[in-house]
C-alpha positions in Angstrom: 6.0 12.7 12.8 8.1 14.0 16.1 8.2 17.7 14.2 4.3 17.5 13.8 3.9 16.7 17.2 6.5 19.3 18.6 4.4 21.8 16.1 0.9 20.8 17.7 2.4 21.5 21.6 3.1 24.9 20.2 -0.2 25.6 19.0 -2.3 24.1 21.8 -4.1 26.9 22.6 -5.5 26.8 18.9 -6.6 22.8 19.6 -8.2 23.8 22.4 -10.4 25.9 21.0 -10.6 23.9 17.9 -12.1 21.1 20.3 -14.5 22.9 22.2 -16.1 24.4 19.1 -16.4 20.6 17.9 -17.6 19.3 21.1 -21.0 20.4 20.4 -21.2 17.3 17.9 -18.3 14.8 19.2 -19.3 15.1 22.9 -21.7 12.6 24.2 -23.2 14.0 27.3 -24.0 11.5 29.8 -25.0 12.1 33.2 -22.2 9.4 34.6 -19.4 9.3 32.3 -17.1 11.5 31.2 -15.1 12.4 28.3 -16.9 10.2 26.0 -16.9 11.1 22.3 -17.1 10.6 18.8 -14.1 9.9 16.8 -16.1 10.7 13.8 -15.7 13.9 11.6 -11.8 14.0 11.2 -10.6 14.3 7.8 -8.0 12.0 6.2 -4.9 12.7 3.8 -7.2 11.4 0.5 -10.1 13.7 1.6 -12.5 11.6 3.2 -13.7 11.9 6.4 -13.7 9.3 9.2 -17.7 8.4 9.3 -19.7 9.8 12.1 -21.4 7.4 14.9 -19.6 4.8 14.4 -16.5 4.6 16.9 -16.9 6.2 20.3 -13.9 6.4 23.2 -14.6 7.3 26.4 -13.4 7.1 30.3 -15.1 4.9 32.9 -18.7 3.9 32.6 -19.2 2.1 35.8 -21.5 5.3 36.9 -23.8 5.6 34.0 -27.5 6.0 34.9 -30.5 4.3 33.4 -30.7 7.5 31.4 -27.1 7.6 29.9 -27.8 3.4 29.2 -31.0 4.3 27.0 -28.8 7.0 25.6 -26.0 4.8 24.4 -28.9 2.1 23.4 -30.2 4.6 20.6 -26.2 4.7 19.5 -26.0 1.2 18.5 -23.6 -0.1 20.5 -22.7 -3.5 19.9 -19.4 -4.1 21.3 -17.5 -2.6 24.3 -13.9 -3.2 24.7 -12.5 -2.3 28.5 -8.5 -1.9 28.6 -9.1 -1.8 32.3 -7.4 -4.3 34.6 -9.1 -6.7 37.2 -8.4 -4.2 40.3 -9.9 -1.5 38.2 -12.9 -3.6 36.6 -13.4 -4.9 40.7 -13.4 -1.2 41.7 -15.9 0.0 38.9 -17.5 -2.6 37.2 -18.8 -1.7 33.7 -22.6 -0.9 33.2 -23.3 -1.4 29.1 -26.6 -0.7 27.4 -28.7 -3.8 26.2 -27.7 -5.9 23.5 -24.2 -4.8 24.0 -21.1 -7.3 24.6 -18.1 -6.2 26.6 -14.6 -7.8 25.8 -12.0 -7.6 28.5 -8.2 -6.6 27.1 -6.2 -6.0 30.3 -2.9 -6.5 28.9 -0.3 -4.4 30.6 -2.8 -3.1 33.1 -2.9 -5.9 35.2 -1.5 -3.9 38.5 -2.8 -1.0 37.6 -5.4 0.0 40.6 -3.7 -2.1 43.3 -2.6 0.4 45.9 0.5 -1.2 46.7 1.5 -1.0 43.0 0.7 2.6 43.2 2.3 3.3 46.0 5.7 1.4 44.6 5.1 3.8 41.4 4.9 7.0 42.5 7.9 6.5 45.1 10.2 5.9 41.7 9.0 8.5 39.7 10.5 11.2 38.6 8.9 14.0 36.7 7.1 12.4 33.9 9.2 8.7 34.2 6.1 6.7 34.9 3.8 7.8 31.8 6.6 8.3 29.5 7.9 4.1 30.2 4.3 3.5 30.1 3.6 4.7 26.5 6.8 3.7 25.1 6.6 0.0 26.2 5.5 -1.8 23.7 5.3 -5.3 24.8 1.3 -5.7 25.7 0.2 -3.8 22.7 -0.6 -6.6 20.7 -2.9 -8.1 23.3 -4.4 -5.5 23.8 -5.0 -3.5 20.7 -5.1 -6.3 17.8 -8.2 -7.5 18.9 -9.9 -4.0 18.6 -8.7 -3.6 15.0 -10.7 -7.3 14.7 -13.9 -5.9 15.9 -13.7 -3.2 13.9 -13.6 -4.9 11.0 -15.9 -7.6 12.0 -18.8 -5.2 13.3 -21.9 -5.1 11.5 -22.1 -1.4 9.1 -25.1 -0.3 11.2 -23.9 -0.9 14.6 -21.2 1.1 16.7 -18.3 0.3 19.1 -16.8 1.8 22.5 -13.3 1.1 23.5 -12.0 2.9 26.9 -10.4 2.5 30.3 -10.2 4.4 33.3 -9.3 8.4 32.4 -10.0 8.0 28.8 -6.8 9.3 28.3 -3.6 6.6 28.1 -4.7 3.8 26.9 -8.1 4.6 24.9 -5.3 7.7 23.6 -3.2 5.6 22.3 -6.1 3.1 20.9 -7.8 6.1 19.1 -4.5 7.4 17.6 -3.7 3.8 15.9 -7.0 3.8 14.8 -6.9 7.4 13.1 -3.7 6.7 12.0 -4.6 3.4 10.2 -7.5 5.5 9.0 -5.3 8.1 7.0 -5.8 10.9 9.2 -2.8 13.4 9.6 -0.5 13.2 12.8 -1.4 16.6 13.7 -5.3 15.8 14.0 -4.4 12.4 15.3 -2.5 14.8 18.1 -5.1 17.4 18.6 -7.4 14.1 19.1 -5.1 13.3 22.2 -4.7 16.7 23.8 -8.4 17.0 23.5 -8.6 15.3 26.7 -7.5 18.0 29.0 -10.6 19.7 28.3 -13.2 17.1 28.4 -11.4 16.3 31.4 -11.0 19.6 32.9 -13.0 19.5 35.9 -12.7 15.7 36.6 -8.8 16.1 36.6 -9.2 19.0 39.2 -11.2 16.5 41.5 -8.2 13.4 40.8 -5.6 15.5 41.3 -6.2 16.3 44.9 -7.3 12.7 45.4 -3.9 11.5 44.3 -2.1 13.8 46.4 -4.2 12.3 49.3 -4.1 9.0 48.7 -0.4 8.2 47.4 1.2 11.6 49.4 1.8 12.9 45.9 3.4 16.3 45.1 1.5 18.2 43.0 3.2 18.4 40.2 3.8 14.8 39.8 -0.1 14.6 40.4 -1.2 17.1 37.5 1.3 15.0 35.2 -0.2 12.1 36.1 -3.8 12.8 34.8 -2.6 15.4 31.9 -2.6 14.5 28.1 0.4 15.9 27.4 2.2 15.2 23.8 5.3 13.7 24.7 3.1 11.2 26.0 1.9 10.0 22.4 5.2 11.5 21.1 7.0 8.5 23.3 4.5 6.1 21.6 5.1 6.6 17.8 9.2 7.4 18.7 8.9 3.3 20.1 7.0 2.4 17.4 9.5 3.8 14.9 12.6 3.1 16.5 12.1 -0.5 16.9 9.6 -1.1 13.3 11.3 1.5 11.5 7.5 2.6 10.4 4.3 2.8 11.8 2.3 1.3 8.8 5.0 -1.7 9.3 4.3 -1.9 13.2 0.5 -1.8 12.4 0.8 -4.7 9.8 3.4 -7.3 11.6 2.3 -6.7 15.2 -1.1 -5.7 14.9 -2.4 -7.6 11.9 -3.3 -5.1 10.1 -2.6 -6.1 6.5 -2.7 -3.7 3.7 -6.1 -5.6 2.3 -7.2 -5.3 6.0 -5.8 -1.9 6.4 -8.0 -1.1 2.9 -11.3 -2.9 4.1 -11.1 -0.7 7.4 -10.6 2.5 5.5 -13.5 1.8 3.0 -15.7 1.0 6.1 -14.8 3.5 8.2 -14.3 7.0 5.8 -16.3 8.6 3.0 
């Protein structure tokens, strides 16, 4: 997997433009979110593709108007999962379409939105330190992600579900490369998934990198690592995963639940 994802950084340019020709059909435009999309479409090892409209990821939806809520009515969403912790939820509460159910998994994002935390941070990075421990610690995965692979398998065939966080990047990254994973798609889409960020992002992430720079007396570099999706980043994720499970189909199945009945069931309701 690390020479797949050392391959994908080469070809960026290639995902880029891969993405944006896709985003025609994976991007749901909405007036006050951002970087919210489809993880349908993808194809998997056997063939099959992962089903349309039925798994969304996304950034922040604290801003959505009664427009965008009508919107995500008419996609059926019945569940939406917030890795967001309480300073961030406090901050920007979530606003979810009728009939909808959020579920709160905060795990290892408890001090994340606190300004004295932040402040703490960014005086002890260095270079890419902060993101790189933050997607290589393991510890609150479990917490935070089994309970996502339990929706999933619980939700009704006809309804949809929304799992995201602040950015849409980190944590809902992570979340949708596990799930593609576990789905059979390759590592390389799984990456191209990732990176696709930086462009649905694009002009968001020009806005947040000044306001970091403002707010925490950030360099700029520091700053535009801070809100890129780089592929280290995920790289440091399945490294962890690997170095301490040996495997990530073994990590998936002791620490996330994710049995290979389980595993199966997901697969025949999520591909075709």
């Amino acid at each position: 997997m690390r020479k797949v994802f050392v391959l994908v950084a080469c070809i960026f340019p290639y995902v880029l433009n891969a993405q944006i020709a896709d985003s025609a059909k994976r991007e749901v435009k909405l007036q006050g979110a951002i970087n919210f999309r489809d993880v349908g479409g993808y194809i998997t090892k056997e063939g099959k593709h992962v089903k349309w409209g039925k798994i969304y990821r996304s950034a922040a939806i604290n801003k959505l108007t009664e427009q965008d809520l009508q919107k995500l009515q008419s996609l059926h969403l019945a569940y939406i999962l917030d890795f967001r912790g309480p300073y961030e939820v406090q901050a920007a509460p979530d606003k979810i379409p009728a009939g909808a159910i959020r579920i709160s998994l905060p795990a290892g994002s408890e001090n994340i939105g606190d300004s004295n935390y932040m402040k703490t941070m960014v005086k002890s990075m260095r270079n890419d330190s902060a993101l790189l421990q933050f997607y290589s610690v393991l510890t609150p995965f479990p917490a935070r992600y089994t309970p996502l692979f339990d929706e999933l398998l619980q939700a009704n065939p006809d309804s949809a579900l929304l799992f995201h966080c602040s950015a849409g990047k980190d944590r809902t990254g992570i979340a949708a490369a596990l799930i593609l994973y576990a789905l059979g798609v390759d590592e390389q889409t799984i990456m191209q998934d990732y990176l696709a960020t930086n462009y649905y992002r694009r002009t968001e992430n020009e806005r947040s990198i000044k306001g970091m720079m403002q707010a925490y007396n950030m360099d700029e570099t520091t700053a535009k690592g801070m809100m890129a999706a780089k592929p280290l980043y995920l790289q440091a994720t399945f490294q962890s995963i690997e170095k301490q499970y040996g495997s990530v189909d073994h990590y998936l199945e002791t620490e996330l639940g994710l049995t290979p009945s389980k595993r199966k069931a997901l697969q025949k309701k999520f591909t075709e």
